[in-house]
C-alpha positions in Angstrom: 27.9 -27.2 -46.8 24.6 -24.5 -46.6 25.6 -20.5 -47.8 24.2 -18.3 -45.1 21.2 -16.1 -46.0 22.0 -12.8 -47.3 19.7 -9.3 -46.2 20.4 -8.4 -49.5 17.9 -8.3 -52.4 20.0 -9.9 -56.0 19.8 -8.1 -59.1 18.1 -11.1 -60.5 20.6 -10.8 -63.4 22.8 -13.6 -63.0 22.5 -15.8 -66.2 23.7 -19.5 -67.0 26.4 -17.6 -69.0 27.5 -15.7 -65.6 28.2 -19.4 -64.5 30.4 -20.5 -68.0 32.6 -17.6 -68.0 33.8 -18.0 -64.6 35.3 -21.0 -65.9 35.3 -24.4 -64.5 34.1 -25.4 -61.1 36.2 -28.5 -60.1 34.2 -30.0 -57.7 30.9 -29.8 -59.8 32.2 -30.9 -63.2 34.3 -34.1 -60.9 32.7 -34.9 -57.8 29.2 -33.1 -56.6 26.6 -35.9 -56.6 24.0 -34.1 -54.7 22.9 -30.8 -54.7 20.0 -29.4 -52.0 18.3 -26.3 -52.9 16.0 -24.7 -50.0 13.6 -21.8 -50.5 13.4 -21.7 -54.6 11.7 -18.6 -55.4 11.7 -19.5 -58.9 14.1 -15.8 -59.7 15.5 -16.2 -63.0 19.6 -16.2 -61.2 18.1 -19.7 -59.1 17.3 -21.6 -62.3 20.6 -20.4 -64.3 22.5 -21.7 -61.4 20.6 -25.1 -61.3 21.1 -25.4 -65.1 24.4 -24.8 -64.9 24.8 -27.2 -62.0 22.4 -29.8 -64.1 24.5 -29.2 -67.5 28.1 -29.5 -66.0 27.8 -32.1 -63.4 29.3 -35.0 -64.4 28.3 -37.5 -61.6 25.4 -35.9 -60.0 22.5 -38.1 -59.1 20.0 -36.2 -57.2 18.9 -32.6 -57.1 16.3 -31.7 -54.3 14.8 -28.0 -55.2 12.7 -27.4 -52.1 9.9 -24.3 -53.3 9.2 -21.6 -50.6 6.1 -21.9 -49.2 4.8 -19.0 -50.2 6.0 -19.6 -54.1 3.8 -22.9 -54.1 -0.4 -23.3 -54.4 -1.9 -26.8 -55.0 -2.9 -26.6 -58.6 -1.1 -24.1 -59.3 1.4 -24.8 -62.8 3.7 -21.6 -61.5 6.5 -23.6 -60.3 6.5 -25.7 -63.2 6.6 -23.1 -66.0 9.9 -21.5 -63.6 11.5 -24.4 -63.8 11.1 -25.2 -67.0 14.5 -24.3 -68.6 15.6 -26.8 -65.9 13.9 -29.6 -67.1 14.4 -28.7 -70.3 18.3 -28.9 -70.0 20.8 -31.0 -71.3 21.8 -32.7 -68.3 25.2 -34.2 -68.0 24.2 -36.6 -66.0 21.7 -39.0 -67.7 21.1 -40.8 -64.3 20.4 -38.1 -62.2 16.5 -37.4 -60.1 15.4 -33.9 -60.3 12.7 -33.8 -57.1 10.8 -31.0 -56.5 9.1 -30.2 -52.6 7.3 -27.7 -50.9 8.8 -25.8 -47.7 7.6 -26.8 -45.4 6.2 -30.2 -45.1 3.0 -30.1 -43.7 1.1 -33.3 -45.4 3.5 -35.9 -44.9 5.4 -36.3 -48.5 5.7 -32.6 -49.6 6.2 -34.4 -53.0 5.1 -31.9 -56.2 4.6 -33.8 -59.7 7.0 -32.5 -62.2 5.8 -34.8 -65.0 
């Protein structure tokens, strides 16, 4: 299942606690194993949602953050300082993959280090 872009612009001030108080999510605390995230921006709303994702999921074993194009330049330690609070989580999952990729692929693996 993909959400459908919004014209909208967010008020970028949807926290990880936005998330907990809306109470439990069945299918991500029981049964998501692999979540697909296109067009990371790096806003501070996309990381609380993956954190929250990363700190309730019980079974998850991959997340795939795929970093707009525009948000990514080689050499460049922007998208790892954003995502930082990510990595930094306590994931429920101790056998889950974060992978990160640029958007779009243009050199064959699209791969960005995150260690």
């Amino acid at each position: 299942m993909q959400s459908r872009p919004i014209s909208e612009e967010s008020t970028g001030k949807v926290s990880v606690k936005f998330w907990q108080e809306g109470g439990p999510i069945k299918c991500i605390l029981q049964s998501i194993k692999k979540v697909f995230f296109y067009e990371f921006r790096g806003s501070r709303s996309e990381v609380s949602f993956l954190k929250f994702v990363a700190e309730k999921a019980r079974v998850l074993e991959q997340m795939v953050v795929v970093v707009c194009i525009e948000c990514f330049s080689p050499g460049d330690d922007n998208v790892r300082v954003k995502l930082k609070p990510l990595t930094s989580a306590k994931w429920n999952s101790k056998a889950c993959r974060l992978e990160l990729f640029r958007s779009p692929v243009t050199d064959g693996s699209g791969r960005i280090s995150v260690s």
